[in-house]
C-alpha positions as CSV (number, residue, x, y, z in Angstrom):
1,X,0.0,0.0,0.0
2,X,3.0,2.3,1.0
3,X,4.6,1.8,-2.8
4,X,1.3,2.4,-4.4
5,X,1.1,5.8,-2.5
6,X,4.1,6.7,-3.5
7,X,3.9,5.7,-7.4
8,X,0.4,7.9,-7.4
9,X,2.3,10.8,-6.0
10,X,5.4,10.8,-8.0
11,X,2.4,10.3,-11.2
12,X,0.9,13.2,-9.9
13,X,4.0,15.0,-9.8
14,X,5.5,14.1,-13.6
15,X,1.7,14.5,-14.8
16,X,2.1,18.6,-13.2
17,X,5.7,19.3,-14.3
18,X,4.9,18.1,-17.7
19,X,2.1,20.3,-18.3
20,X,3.2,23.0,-17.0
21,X,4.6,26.3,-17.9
22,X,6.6,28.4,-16.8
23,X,7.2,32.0,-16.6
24,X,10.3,33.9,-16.8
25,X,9.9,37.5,-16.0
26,X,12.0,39.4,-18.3
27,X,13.4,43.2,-18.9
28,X,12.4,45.5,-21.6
29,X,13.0,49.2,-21.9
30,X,16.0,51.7,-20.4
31,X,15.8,53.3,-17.3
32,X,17.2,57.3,-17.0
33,X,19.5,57.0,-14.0
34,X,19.4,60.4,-13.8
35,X,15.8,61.2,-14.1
36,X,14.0,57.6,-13.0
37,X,11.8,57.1,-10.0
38,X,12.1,54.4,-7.7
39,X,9.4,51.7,-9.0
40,X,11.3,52.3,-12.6
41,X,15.1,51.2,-11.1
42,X,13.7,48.3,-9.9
43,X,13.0,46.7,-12.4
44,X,16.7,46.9,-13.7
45,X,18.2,43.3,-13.3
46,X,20.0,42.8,-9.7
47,X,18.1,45.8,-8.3
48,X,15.0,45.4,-6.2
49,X,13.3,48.2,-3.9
50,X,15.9,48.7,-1.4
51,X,18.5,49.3,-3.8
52,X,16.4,51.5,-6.2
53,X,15.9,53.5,-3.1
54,X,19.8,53.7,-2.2
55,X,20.2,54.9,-5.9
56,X,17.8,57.7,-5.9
57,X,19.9,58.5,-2.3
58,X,22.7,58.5,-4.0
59,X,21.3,61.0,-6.4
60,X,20.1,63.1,-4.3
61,X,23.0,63.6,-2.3
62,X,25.4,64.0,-5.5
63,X,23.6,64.8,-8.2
64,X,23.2,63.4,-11.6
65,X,25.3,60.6,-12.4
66,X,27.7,62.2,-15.0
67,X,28.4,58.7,-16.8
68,X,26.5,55.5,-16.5
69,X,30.1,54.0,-15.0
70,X,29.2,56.0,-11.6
71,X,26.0,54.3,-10.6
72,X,29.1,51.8,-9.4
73,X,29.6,54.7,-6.7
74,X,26.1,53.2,-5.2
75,X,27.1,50.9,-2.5
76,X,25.7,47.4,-3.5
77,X,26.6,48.0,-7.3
78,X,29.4,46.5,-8.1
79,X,30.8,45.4,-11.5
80,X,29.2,42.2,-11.9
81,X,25.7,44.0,-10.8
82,X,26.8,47.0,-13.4
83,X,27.4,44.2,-16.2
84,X,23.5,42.8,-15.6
85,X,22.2,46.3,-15.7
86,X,24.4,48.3,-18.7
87,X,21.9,47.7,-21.5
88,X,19.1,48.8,-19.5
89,X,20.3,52.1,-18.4
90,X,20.9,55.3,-20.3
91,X,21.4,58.9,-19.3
92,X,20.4,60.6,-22.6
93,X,16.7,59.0,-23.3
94,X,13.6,58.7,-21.3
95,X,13.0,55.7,-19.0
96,X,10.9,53.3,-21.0
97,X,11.6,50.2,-19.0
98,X,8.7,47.8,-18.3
99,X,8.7,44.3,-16.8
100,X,7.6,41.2,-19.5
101,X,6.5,37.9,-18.8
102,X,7.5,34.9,-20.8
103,X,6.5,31.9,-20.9
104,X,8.5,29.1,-21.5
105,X,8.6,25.2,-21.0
106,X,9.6,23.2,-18.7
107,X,11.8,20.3,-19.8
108,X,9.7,16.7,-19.9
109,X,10.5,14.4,-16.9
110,X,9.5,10.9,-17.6
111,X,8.1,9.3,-14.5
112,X,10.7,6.3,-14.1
113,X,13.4,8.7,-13.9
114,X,11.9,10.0,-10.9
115,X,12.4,6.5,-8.7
């Protein structure tokens, strides 16, 4: 009875990754690091509210960035967090940045490979 249990729940399991789909969410748009509000910088990659907030600090303290190089004076952007967000940012357009969703597909697990 215990085995049986089991098989109908790793069935159930295979049966819900296989259908399923999943959703990626996805960056589209620049952000003005100069001229952006808070909800708009967090959407960058790597940034999230707290951060966004700590930029717009930044910014208020120091002004406009002069280059998109000295967002990297924010503490908690370094170059690896600067490499996820340098397509996304811009000094010389307006912000146009919005979040996407897409969906994508899970890879098929076959149930025996699951025992």
């Amino acid at each position: 009875m215990r085995n049986f249990s089991k098989f109908c729940g790793i069935i159930v399991l295979a049966l819900t990754i296989c259908t399923s789909n999943v959703f990626a969410k996805g960056t589209e748009g620049k952000v003005n690091i100069n001229t952006s509000i808070e909800s708009q910088l967090a959407l960058l990659p790597g940034v999230g509210p707290k951060l966004a907030a700590e930029i717009i600090g930044y910014r208020m303290s120091n002004g406009n960035f002069k280059t998109l190089d000295d967002i990297k004076k924010v503490s908690g952007i370094g170059d690896k967090k600067f490499e996820k967000m340098r397509d996304f940012i811009t000094m010389d357009e307006d912000s146009t940045i919005k979040a996407i969703k897409i969906a994508t597909e899970r890879k098929k697990i076959k149930p025996e490979t699951l025992k």
